[in-house]
C-alpha positions, -999 to 999 in steps of 0.1 A, spaced: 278 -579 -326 263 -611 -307 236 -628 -328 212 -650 -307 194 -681 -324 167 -695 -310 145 -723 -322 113 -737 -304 90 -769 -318 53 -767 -303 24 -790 -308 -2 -781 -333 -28 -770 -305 -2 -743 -293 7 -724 -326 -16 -695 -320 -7 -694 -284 32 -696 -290 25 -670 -317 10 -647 -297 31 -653 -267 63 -645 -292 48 -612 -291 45 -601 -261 86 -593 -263 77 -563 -276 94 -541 -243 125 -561 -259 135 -528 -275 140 -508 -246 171 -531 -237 206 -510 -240 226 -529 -269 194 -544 -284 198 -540 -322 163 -555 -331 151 -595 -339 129 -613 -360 117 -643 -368 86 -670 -377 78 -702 -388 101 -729 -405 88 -741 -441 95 -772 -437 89 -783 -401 55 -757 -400 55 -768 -358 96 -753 -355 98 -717 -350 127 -698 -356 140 -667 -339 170 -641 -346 182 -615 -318 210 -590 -323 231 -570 -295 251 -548 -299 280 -571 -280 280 -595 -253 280 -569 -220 249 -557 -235 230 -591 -239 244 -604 -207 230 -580 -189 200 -581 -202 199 -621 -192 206 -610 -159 185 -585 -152 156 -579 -175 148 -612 -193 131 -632 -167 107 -599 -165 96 -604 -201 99 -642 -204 74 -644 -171 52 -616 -190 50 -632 -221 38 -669 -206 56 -686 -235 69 -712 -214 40 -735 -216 37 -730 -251 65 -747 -267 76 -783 -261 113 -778 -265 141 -745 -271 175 -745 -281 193 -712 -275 226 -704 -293 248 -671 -289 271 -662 -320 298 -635 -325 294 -613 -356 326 -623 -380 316 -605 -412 286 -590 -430 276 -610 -465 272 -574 -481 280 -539 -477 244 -534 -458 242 -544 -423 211 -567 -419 198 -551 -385 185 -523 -409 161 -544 -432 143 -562 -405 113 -551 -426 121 -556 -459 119 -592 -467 101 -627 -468 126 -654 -459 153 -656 -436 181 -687 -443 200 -700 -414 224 -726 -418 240 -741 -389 277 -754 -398 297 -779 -374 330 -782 -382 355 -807 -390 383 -801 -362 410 -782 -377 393 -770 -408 380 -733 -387 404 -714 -411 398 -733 -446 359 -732 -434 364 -697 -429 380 -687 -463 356 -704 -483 330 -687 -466 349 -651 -473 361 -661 -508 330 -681 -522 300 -678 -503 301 -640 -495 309 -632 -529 282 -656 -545 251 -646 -523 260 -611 -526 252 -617 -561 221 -636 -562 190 -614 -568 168 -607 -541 192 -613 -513 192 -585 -490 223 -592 -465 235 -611 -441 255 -622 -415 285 -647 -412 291 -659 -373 309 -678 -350 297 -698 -319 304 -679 -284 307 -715 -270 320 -740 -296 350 -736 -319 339 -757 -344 302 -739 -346 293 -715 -371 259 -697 -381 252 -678 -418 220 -665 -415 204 -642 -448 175 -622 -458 161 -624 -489 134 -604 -506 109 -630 -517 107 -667 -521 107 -667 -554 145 -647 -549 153 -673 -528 141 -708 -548 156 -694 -575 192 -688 -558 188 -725 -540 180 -740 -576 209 -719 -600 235 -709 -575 236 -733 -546 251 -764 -562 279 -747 -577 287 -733 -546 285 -757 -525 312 -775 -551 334 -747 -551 337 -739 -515 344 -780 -506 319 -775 -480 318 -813 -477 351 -819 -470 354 -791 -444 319 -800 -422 304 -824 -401 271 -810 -403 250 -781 -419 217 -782 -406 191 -756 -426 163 -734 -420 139 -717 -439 120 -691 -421 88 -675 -436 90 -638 -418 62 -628 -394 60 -592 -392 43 -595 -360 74 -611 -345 97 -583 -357 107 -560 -330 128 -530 -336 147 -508 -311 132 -479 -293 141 -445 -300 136 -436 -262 146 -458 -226 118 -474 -207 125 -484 -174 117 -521 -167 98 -524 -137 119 -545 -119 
């Protein structure tokens, strides 16, 4: 599974328009290998918005860029909405429970995305901790859903953990009991450079889920 994160700041004039613009991606879910996305604003930078896209593998989303996302992006006149994007492409390493998170896209409040760097050489102790301590502890916190552990399609030392939770209360609540201890336990300072986080308040309007019948795109 390829996991696309995208993340877009806009001035406070644009909000409405970016929002709207965001969903006008709706035809999204006529794509072959598109698994759904979702997304909305960050709670702590209200002008960042945050965006999660799944494929069903790289062929899939590739083709799409080639062939069907300029159609949409032109379509959705978002471009002039936003005053800066960053685009990152993950590959899926493990779920964080034993339900995939493409099939709660509307069940929850909050998505959590952490973006890990890396200290070079530390990929397989990063990765352990993640398996043996982080899995296992967010499994276990009420009120999170599921989630996804990934690694960057372009940087070795790049990882992404993104998670759904069920409310914000289920989420303070984990941040405020279970997050310290974790973050002792798994020596996540020792092993990173950089974990940069986001806290996404879920727009349902934003959510797009895959069609049950093809489209053609008109191009």
């Amino acid at each position: 599974m390829l996991i696309k994160w995208i993340k877009c700041t806009v001035l406070e004039k644009n909000k409405t328009a970016f929002a709207k613009a965001q969903e006008g991606w709706e035809n999204v879910k006529y794509a072959e290998g598109f698994l759904g996305q979702f997304g909305g604003w960050d709670r702590k930078n209200p002008l960042e918005a945050g965006i999660l896209a799944f494929w069903r593998d790289s062929a899939s989303y590739q083709y799409f860029m080639d062939h069907l996302h300029d159609e949409l992006f032109a379509g959705s006149n978002q471009e002039v909405t936003y005053s800066t994007i960053s685009v990152s492409t993950f590959e899926k390493l493990s779920n964080l429970t034993s339900t995939d998170l493409t099939k709660l896209f509307h069940t929850g409040e909050v998505i959590r995305v952490a973006d890990c760097l890396v200290e070079s050489g530390e990929q397989t102790n990063f990765e352990k901790a993640q398996h043996d301590v982080w899995n296992k502890g967010m499994e276990e916190a009420s009120g999170m859903l599921a989630g996804v552990f990934c690694h960057s399609s372009s940087n070795s030392e790049a990882y992404l953990v993104a998670s759904i939770w069920k409310d914000h209360q289920s989420h303070d609540d984990y941040v405020a009991k279970s997050l310290p201890l974790l973050k002792k336990q798994s020596h996540v300072k020792r092993t990173t450079k950089q974990v940069t986080g986001n806290i996404i308040d879920i727009n349902p309007r934003w959510t797009i889920i895959p069609a049950n019948r093809e489209k053609p795109f008109s191009s």
